[in-house]
Structure formats: C-alpha cells, structure tokens
DOKOLVEX-603951 format. One line per 5 residues: their letters; for each residue x, z, y of C-alpha. Coordinates in Angstrom, 2 decimals. Layout:
N
A = X:Z:Y  ...
REM end
This chain:
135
XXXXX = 117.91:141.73:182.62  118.30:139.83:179.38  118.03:142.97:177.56  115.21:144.19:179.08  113.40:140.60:178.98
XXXXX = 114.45:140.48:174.85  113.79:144.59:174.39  117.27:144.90:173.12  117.65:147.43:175.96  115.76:150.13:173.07
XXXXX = 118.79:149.96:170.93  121.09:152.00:172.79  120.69:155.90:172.98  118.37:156.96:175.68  120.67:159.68:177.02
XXXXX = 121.63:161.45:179.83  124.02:159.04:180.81  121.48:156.12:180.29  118.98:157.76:182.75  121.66:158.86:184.93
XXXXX = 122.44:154.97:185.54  119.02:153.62:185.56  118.23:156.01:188.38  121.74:154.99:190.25  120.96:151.39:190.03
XXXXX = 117.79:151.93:191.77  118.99:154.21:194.20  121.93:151.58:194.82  118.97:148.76:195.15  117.58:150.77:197.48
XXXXX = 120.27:150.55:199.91  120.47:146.68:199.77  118.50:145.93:203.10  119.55:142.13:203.37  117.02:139.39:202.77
XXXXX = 119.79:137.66:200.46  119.60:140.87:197.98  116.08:141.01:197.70  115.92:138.45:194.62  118.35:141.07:192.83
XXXXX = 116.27:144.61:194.27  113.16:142.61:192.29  115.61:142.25:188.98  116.25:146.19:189.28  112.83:147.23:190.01
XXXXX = 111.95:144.59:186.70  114.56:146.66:185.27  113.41:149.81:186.33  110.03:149.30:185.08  111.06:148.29:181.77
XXXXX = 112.55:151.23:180.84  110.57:153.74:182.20  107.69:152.11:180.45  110.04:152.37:176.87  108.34:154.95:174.36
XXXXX = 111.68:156.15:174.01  111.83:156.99:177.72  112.13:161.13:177.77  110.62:162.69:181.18  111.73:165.87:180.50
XXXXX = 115.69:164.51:179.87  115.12:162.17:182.75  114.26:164.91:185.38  117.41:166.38:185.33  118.78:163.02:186.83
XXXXX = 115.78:162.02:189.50  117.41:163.93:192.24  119.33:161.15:193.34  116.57:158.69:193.52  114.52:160.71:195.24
XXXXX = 115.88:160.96:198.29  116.85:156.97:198.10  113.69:156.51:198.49  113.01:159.05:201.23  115.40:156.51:202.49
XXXXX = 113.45:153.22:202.49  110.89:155.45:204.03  112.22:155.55:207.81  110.91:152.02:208.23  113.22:150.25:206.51
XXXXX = 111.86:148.82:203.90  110.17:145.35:204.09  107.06:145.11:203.40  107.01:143.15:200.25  108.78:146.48:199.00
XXXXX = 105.62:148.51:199.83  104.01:148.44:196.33  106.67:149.38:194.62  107.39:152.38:197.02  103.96:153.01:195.94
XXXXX = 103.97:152.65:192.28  107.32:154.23:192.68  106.19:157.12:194.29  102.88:157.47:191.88  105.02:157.40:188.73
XXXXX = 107.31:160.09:190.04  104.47:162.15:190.95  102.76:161.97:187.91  105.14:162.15:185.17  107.80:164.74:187.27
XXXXX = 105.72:167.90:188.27  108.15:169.97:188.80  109.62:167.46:191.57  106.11:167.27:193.32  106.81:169.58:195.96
XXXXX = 109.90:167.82:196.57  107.91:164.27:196.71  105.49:165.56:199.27  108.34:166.53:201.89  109.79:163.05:201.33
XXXXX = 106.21:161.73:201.26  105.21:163.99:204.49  108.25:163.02:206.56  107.59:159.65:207.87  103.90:160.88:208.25
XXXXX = 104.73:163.57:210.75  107.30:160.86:212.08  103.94:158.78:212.67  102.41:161.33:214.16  104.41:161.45:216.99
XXXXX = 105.47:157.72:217.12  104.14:154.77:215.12  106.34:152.15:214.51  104.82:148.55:212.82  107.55:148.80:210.04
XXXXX = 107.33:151.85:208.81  105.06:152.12:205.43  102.43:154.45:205.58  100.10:152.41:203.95  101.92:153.02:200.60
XXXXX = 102.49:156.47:201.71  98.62:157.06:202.10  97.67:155.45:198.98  99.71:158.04:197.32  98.20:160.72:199.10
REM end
C-alpha cells in the first residue's frame, strides 16, 4: 500500500504478470468473508483502484487476465458480500463494463444470475441494489 500511497507502484513494468497479480489479489480479497479481513479487502480494493486508475494501466493487455476476477466476483454475488462491499461491487462492476467490451456479455450472465436468483427467492443479503445500478 505504501507504493501505491507514494506512486512508486508506476516504476515497475506494467506487464502481464503485473496485471495477472493485481487481478489475483482481488480475486483472493474477494474470498475473505470474515469481519476481521475486511480492514485488509479495503487496502486491496485502495490498491486495486490505484492502479487501474495509473495512465500506464493497458486495458487491452489487462483483458487477457480479467477472467479470473470475474467470476470472483460472480462470487460475492450469491449474497455474500456485506453490504459495506456493495459500492465497490458496483464501481467494480461499472469499470469492467466499460473499459472491457469484449467481456460484457460475460458480465451480464454474472450480473443476471443473482437477478433471476431474486426472481424466484429474495433473500435481504443478497445485493441487487448494486446489481441494478449497473443495469
């Protein structure tokens, strides 16, 4: 986080490998579901944010490495997520959607899913409201 806080982060090579761990970390952050790793989920989504946000950030290099990521997120979807976590999912979700459209028919079948879920049963966790505000 120091890196990203002094912008020494924009030193290193924005590579493959680089996005290839940026979108692991978050996918990894998305499986913490404990109230004691929240603290660090906020440091990866600061993280996160910081990079993508880099003018040396590539979408087209990055896109190769989203898969991953995506369905993390499909993930914190089911209900799992807590509800502090629903703007990011929706920021999330918005970034992917506009700067990956290629992936966009992939996002709306992860988007879509806990809608139909809904549909049939709605449960107070689950996040729609982020999911509609995408929509």
């Amino acid at each position: 986080l120091s890196l990203v806080k002094s912008g020494e982060f924009r030193d290193y090579a924005f590579d493959a490998e680089l996005y290839a761990g940026l979108f692991q970390l978050l996918s990894l952050a998305c499986a913490w579901r404990t109230a004691e790793s929240q603290p660090y989920v906020v440091k990866v989504q600061q993280i996160f944010w910081a990079m993508v946000r880099a003018p040396e950030f590539d979408v087209a290099e990055a896109e190769e490495q989203v898969g991953e990521l995506l369905w993390s997120l499909c993930s914190r979807l089911d209900g799992s997520a807590q509800q502090a976590e629903w703007p990011f999912l929706r920021d999330i979700l918005l970034w992917l959607y506009e700067k990956f459209p290629r992936k966009r028919a992939e996002l709306r079948g992860i988007i879509g899913r806990p809608l139909k879920s809904a549909s049939r049963f709605v449960h107070k966790s689950a996040p729609l409201a982020p999911v509609m505000q995408v929509l």
